[in-house]
Structure formats: structure tokens, C-alpha cells
Backbone atoms as SQL, in Angstrom:
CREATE TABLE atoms (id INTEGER PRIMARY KEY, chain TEXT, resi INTEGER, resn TEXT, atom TEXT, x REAL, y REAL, z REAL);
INSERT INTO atoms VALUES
  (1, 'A', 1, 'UNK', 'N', -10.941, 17.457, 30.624),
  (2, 'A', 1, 'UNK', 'CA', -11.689, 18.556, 31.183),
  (3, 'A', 1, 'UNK', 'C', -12.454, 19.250, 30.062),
  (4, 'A', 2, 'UNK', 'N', -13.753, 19.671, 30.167),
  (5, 'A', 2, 'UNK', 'CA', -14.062, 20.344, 29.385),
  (6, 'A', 2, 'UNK', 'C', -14.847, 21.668, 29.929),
  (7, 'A', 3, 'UNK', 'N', -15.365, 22.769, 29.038),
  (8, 'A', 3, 'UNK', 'CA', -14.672, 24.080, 29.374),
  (9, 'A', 3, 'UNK', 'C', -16.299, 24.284, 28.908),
  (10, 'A', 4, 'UNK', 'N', -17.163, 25.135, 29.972),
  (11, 'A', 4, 'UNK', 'CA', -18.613, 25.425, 29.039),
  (12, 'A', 4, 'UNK', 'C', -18.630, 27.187, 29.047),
  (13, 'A', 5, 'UNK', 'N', -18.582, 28.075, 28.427),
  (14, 'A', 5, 'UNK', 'CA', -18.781, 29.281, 28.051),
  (15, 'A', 5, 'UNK', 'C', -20.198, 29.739, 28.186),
  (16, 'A', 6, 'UNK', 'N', -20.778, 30.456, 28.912),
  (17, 'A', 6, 'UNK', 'CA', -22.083, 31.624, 28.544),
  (18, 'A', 6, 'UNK', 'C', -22.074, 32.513, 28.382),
  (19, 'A', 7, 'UNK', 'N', -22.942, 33.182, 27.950),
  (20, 'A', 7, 'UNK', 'CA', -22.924, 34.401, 27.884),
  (21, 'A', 7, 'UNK', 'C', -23.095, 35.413, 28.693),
  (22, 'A', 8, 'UNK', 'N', -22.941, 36.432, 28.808),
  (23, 'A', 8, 'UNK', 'CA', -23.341, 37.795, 30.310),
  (24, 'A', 8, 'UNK', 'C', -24.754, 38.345, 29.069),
  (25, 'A', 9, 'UNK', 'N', -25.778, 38.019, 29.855),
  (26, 'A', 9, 'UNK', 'CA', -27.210, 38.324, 29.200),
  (27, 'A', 9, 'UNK', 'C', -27.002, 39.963, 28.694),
  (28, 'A', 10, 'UNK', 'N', -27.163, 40.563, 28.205),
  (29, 'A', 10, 'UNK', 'CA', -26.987, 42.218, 28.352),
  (30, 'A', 10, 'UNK', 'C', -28.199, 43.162, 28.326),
  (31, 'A', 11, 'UNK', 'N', -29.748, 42.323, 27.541),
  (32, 'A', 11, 'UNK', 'CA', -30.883, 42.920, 27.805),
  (33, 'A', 11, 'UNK', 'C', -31.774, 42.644, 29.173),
  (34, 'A', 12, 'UNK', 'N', -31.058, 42.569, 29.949),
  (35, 'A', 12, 'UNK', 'CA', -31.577, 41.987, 31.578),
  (36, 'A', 12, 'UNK', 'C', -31.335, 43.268, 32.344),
  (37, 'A', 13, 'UNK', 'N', -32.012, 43.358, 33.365),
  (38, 'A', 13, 'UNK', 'CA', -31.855, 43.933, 34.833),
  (39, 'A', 13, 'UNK', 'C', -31.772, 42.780, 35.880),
  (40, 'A', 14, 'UNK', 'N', -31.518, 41.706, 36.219),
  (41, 'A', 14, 'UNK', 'CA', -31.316, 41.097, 37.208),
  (42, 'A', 14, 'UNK', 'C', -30.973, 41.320, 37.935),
  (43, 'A', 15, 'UNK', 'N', -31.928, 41.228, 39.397),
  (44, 'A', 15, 'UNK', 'CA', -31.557, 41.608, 40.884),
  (45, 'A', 15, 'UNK', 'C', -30.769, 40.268, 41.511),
  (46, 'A', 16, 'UNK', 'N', -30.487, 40.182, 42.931),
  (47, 'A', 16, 'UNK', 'CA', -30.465, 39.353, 43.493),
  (48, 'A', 16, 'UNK', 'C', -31.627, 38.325, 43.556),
  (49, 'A', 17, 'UNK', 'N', -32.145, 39.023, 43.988),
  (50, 'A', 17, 'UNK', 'CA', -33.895, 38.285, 44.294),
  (51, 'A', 17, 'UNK', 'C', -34.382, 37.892, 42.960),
  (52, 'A', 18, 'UNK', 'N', -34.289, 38.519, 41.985),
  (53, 'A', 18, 'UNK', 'CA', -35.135, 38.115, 40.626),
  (54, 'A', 18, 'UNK', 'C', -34.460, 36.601, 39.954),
  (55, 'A', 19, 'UNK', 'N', -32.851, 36.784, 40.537),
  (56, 'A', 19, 'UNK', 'CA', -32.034, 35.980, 39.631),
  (57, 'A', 19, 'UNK', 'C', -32.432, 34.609, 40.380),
  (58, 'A', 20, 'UNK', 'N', -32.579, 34.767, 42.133),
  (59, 'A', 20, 'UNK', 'CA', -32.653, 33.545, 42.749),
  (60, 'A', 20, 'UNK', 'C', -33.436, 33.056, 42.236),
  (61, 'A', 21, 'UNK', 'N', -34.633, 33.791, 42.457),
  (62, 'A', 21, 'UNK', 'CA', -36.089, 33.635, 41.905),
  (63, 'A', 21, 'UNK', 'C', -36.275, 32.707, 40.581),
  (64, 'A', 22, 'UNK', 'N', -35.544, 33.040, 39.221),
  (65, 'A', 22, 'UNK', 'CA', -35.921, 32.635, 38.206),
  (66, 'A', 22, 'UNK', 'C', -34.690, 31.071, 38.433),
  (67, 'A', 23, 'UNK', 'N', -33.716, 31.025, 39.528),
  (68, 'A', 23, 'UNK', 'CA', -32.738, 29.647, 39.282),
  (69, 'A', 23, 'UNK', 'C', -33.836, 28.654, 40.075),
  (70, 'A', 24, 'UNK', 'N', -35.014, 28.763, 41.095),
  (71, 'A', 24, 'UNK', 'CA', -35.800, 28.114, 41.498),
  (72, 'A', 24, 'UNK', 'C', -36.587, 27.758, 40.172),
  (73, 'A', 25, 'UNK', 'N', -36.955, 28.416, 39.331),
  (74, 'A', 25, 'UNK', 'CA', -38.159, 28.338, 38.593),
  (75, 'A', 25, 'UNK', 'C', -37.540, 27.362, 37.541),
  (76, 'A', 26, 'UNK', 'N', -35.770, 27.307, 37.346),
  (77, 'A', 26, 'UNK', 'CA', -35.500, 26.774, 35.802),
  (78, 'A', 26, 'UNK', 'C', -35.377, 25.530, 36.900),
  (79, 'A', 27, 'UNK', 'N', -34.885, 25.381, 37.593),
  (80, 'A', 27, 'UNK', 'CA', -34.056, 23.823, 38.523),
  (81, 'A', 27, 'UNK', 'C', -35.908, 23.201, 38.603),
  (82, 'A', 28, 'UNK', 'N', -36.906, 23.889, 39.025),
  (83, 'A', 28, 'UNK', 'CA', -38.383, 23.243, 38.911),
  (84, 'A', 28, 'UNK', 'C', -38.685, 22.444, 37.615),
  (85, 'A', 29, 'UNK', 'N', -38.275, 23.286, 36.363),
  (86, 'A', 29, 'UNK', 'CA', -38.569, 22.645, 34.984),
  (87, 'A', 29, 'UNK', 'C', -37.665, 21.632, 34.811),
  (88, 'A', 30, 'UNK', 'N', -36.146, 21.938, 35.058),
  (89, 'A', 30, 'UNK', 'CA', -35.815, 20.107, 34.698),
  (90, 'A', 30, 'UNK', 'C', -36.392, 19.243, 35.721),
  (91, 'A', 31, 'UNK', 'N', -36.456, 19.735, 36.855),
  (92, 'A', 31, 'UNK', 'CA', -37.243, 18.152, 37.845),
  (93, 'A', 31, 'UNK', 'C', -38.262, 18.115, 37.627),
  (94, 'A', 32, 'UNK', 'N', -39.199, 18.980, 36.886),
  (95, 'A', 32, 'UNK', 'CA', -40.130, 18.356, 36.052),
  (96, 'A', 32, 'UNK', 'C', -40.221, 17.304, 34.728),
  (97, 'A', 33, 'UNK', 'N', -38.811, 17.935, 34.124),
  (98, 'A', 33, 'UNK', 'CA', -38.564, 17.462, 33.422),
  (99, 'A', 33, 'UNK', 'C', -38.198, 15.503, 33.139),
  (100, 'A', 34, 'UNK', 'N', -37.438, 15.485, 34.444),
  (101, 'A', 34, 'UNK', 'CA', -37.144, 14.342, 34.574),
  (102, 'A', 34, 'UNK', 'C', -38.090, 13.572, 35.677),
  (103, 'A', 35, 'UNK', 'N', -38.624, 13.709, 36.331),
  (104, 'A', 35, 'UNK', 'CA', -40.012, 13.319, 36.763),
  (105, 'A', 35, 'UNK', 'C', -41.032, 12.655, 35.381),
  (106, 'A', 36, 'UNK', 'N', -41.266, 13.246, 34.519),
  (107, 'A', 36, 'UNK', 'CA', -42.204, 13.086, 33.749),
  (108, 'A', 36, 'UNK', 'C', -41.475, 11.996, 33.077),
  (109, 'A', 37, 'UNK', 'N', -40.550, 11.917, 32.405),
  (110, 'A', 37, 'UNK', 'CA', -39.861, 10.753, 32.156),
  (111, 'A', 37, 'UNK', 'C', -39.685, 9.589, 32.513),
  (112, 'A', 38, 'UNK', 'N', -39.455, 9.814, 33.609),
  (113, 'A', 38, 'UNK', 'CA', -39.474, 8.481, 34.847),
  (114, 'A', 38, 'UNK', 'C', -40.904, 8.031, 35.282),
  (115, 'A', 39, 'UNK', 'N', -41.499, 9.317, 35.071),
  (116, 'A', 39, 'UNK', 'CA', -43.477, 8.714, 34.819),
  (117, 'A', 39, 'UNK', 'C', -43.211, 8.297, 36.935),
  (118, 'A', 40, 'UNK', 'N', -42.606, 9.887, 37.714),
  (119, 'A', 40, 'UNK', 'CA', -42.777, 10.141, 38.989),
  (120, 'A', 40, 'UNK', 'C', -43.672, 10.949, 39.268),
  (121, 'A', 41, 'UNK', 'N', -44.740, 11.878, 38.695),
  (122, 'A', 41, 'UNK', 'CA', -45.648, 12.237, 38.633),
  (123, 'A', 41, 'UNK', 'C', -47.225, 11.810, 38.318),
  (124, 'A', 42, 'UNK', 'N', -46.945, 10.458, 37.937),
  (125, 'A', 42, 'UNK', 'CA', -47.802, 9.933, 38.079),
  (126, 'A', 42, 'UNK', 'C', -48.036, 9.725, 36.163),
  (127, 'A', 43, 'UNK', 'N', -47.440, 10.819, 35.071),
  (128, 'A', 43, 'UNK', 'CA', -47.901, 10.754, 34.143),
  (129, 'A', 43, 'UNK', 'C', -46.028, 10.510, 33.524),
  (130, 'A', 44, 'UNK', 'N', -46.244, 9.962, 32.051),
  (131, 'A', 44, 'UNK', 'CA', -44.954, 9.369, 31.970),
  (132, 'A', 44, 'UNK', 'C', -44.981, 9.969, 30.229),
  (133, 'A', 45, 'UNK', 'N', -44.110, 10.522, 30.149),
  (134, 'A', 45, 'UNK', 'CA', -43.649, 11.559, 28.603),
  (135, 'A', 45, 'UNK', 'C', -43.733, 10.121, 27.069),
  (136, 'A', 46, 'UNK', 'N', -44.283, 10.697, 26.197),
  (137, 'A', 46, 'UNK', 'CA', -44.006, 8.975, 25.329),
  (138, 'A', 46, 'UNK', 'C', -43.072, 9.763, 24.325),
  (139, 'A', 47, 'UNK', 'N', -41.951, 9.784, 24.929),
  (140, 'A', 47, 'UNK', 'CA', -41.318, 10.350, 24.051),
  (141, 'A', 47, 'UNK', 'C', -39.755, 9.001, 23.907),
  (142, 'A', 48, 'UNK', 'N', -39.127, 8.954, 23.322),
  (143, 'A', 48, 'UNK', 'CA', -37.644, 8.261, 23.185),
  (144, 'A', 48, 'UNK', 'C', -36.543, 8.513, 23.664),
  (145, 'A', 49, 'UNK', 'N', -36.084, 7.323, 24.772),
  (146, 'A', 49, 'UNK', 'CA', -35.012, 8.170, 25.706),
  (147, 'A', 49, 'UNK', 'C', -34.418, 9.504, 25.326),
  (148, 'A', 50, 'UNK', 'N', -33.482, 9.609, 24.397),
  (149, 'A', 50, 'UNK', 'CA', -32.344, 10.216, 23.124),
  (150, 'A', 50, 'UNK', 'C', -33.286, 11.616, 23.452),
  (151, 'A', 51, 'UNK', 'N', -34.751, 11.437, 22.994),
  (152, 'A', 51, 'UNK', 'CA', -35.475, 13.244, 22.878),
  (153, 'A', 51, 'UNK', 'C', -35.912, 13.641, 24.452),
  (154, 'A', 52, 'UNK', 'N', -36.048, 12.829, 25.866),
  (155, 'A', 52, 'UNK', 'CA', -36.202, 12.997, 26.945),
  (156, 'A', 52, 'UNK', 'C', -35.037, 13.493, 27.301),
  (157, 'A', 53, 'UNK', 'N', -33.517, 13.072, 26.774),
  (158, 'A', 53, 'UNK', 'CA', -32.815, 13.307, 27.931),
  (159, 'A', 53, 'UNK', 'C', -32.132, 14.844, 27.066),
  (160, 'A', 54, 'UNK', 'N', -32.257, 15.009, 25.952),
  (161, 'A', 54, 'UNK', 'CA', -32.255, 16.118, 25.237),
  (162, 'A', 54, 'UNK', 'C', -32.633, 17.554, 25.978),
  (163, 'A', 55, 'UNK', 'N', -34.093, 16.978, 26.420),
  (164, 'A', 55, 'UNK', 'CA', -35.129, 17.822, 27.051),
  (165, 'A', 55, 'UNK', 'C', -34.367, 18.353, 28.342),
  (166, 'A', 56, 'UNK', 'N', -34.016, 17.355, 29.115),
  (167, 'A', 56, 'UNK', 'CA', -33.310, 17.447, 30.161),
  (168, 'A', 56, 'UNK', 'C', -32.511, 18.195, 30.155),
  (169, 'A', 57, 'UNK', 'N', -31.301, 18.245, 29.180),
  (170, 'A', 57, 'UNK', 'CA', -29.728, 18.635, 28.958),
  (171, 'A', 57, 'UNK', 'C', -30.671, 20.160, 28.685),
  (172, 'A', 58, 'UNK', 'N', -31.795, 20.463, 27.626),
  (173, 'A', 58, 'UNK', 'CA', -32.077, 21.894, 27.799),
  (174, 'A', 58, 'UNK', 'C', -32.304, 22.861, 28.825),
  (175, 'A', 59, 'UNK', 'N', -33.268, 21.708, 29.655),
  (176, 'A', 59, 'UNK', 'CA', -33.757, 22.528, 31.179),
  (177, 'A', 59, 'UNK', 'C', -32.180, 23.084, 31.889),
  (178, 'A', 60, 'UNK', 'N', -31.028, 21.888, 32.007),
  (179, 'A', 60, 'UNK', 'CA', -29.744, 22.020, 32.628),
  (180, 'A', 60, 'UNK', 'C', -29.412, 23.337, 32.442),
  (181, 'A', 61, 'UNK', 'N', -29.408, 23.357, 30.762),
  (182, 'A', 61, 'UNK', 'CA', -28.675, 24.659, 30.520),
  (183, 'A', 61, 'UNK', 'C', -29.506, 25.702, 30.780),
  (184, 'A', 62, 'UNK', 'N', -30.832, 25.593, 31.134),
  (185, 'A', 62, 'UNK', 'CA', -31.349, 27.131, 31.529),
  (186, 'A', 62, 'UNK', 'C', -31.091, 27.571, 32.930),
  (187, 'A', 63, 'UNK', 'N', -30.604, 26.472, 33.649),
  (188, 'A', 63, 'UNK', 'CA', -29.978, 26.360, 35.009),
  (189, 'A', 63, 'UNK', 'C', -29.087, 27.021, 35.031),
  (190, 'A', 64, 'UNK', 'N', -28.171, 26.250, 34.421),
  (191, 'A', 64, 'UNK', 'CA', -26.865, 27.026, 34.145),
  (192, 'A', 64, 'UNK', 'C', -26.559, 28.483, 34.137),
  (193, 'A', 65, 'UNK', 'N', -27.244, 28.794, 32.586),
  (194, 'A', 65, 'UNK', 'CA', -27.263, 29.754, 32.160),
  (195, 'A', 65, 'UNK', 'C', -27.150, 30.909, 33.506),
  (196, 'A', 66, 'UNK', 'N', -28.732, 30.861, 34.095),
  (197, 'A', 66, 'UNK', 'CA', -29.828, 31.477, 35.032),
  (198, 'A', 66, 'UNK', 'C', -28.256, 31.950, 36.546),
  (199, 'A', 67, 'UNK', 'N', -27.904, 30.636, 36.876),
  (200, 'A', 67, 'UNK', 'CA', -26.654, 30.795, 37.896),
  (201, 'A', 67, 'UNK', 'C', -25.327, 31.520, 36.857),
  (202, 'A', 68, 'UNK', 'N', -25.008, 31.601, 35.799),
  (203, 'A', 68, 'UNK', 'CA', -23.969, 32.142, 35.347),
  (204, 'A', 68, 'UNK', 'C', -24.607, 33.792, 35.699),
  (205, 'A', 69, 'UNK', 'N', -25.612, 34.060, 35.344),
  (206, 'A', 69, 'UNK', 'CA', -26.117, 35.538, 35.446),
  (207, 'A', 69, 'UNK', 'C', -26.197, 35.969, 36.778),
  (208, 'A', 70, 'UNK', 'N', -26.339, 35.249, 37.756),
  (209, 'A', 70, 'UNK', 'CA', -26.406, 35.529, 39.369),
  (210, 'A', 70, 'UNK', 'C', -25.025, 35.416, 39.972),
  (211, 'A', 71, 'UNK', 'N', -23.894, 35.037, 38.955),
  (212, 'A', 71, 'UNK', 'CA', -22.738, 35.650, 39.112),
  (213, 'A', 71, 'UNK', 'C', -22.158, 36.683, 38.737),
  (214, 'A', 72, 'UNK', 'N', -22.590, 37.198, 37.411),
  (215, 'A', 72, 'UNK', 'CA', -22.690, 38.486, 36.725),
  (216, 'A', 72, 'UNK', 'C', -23.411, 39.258, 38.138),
  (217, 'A', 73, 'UNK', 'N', -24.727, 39.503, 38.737),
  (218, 'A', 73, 'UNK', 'CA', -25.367, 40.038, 39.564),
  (219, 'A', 73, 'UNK', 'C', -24.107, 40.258, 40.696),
  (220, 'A', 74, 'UNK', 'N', -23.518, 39.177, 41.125),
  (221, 'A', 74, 'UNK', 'CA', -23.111, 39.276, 42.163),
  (222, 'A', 74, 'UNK', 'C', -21.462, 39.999, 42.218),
  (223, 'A', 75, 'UNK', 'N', -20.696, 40.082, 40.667),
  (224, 'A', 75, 'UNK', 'CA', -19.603, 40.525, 40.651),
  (225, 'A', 75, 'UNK', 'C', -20.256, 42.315, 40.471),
  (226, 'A', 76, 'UNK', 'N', -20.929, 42.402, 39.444),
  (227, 'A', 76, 'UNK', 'CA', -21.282, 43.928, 39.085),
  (228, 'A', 76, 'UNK', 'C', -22.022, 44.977, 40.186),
  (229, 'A', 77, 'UNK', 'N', -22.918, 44.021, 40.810),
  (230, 'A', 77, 'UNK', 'CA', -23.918, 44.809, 41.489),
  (231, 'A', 77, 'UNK', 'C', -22.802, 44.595, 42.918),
  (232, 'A', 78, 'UNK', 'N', -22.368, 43.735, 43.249),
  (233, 'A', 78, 'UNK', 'CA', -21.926, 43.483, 45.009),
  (234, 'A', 78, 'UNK', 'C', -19.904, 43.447, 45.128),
  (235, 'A', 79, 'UNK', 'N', -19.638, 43.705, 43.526),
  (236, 'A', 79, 'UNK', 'CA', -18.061, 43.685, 43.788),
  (237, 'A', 79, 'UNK', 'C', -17.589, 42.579, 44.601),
  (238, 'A', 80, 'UNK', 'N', -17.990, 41.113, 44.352),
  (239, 'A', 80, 'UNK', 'CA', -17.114, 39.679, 44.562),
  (240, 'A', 80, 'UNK', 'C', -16.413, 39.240, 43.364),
  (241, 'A', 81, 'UNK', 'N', -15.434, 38.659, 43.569),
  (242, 'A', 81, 'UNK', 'CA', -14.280, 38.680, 42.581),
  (243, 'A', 81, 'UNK', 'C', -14.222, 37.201, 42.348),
  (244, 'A', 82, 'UNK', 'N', -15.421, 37.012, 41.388),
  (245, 'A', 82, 'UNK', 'CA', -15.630, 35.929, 40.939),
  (246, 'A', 82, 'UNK', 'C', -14.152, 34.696, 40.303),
  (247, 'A', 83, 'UNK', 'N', -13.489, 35.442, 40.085),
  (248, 'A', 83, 'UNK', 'CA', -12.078, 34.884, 39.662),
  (249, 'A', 83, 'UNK', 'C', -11.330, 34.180, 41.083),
  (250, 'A', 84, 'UNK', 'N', -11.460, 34.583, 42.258),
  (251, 'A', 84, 'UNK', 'CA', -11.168, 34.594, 43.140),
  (252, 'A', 84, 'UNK', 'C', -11.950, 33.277, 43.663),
  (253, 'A', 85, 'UNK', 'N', -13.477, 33.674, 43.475),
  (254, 'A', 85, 'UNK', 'CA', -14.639, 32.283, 44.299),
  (255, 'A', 85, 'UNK', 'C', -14.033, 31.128, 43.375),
  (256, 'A', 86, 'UNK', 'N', -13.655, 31.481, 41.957),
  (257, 'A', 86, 'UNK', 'CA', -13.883, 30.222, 40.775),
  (258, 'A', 86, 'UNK', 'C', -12.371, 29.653, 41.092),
  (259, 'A', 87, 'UNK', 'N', -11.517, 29.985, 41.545),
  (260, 'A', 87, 'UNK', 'CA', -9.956, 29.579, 42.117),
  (261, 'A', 87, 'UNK', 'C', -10.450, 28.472, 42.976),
  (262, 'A', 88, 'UNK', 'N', -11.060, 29.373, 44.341),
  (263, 'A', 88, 'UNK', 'CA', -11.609, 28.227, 45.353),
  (264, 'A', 88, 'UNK', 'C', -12.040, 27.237, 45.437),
  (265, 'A', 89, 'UNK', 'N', -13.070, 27.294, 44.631),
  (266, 'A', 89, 'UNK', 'CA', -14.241, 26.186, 44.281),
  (267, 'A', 89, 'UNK', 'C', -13.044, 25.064, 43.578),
  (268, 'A', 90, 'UNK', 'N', -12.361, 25.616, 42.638),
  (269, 'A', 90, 'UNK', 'CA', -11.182, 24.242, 42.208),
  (270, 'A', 90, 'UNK', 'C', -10.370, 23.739, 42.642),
  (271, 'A', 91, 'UNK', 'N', -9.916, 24.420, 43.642),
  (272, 'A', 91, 'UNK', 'CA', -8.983, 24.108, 44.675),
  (273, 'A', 91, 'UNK', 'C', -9.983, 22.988, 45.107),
  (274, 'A', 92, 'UNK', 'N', -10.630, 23.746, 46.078),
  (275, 'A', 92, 'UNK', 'CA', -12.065, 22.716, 46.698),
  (276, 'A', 92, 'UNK', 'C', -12.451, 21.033, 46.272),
  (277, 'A', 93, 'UNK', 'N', -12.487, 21.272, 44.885),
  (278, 'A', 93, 'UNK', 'CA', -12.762, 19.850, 44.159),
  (279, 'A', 93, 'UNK', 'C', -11.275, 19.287, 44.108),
  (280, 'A', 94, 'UNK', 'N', -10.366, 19.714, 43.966),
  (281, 'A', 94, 'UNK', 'CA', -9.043, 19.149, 43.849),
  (282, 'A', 94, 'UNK', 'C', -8.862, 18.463, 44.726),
  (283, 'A', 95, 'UNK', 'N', -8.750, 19.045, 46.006),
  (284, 'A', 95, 'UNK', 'CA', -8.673, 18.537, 47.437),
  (285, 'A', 95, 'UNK', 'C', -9.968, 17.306, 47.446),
  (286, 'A', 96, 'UNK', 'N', -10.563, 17.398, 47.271),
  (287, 'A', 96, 'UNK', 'CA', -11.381, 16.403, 47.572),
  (288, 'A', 96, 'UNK', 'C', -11.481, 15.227, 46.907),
  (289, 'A', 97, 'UNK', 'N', -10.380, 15.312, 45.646),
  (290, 'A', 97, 'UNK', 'CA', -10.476, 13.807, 44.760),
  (291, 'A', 97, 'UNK', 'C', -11.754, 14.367, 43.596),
  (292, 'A', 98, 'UNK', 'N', -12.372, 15.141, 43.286),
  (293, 'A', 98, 'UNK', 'CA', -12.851, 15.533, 42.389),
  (294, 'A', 98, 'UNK', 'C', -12.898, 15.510, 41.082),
  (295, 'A', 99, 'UNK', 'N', -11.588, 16.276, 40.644),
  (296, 'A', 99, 'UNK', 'CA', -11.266, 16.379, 39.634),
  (297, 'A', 99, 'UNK', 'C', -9.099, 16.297, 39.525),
  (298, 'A', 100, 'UNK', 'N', -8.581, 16.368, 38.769),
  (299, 'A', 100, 'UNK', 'CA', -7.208, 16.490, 37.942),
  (300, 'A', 100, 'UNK', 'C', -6.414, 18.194, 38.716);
């Protein structure tokens, strides 16, 4: 298992709406990202697998990141007990053959 840490942004105001807003805009750049690679856009990156999929793993983490903060939004601003959803969700995968 491995364990990924972010940070809680602290120079942000993130709304609901702003946070959705910007997880559409980062999830757009990696499927751009990997589109262009695969040369599904019609135009194809000349770059070397190793620095494409690099590219990729960056866009991921702005994904990431972007949804870690729209959990911050959603524990601070709306009082959900993120400890509580993050129980579920493992349970969830457990049950399903998922994960250990």
C-alpha cells in the first residue's frame, strides 16, 4: 500500500463551485495531456515516452491535489467528516476485491 500526502492549500479561498470548477479544468489538461501523446488529437507530442508520461503523472497530481482541496472545502465550509467518508470509501474497495 502506499500512502500519498497533500497539502491543505492555505493562500486559497475555494468555494464549492470554484473548486469543482478548477477539478474540470486540471482532469481537461491531463486528457489533453494524454491525447497529445497518443497523437488523438490529431497532433502527436515528439517527446520520449519516460518525459510524456512524466507530463501525465504532473497533470494527475494537479487532479489530485485540486480534489484533496474540495475536501478541505467540504469538511471546513459544510462540516462532513471526511475521516468518516475516507473509512467508507475503504471499506467500499475492500468489499469489492479492491484492495488488502
Amino acid at each position: 500500500s502506499k500512502t500519498v500526502t497533500l497539502p491543505r492549500l492555505n493562500r486559497l479561498k475555494p468555494s464549492l463551485e470554484s473548486t469543482a470548477l478548477k477539478i474540470m479544468e486540471e482532469s481537461g489538461e491531463l486528457a489533453q495531456a494524454i491525447g497529445k501523446f497518443r497523437g488523438l488529437s490529431g497532433e502527436r507530442l515528439q517527446v520520449e515516452e519516460a518525459e510524456a508520461m512524466h507530463m501525465v503523472a504532473r497533470e494527475l497530481v494537479d487532479v489530485a491535489q485540486t480534489a484533496v482541496t474540495m475536501m478541505f472545502v467540504l469538511e471546513e465550509q459544510y462540516g462532513i467528516d471526511l475521516e468518516k467518508i475516507l473509512e467508507e470509501h475503504v471499506a467500499k474497495l475492500r468489499e469489492k476485491g479492491y484492495c488488502d
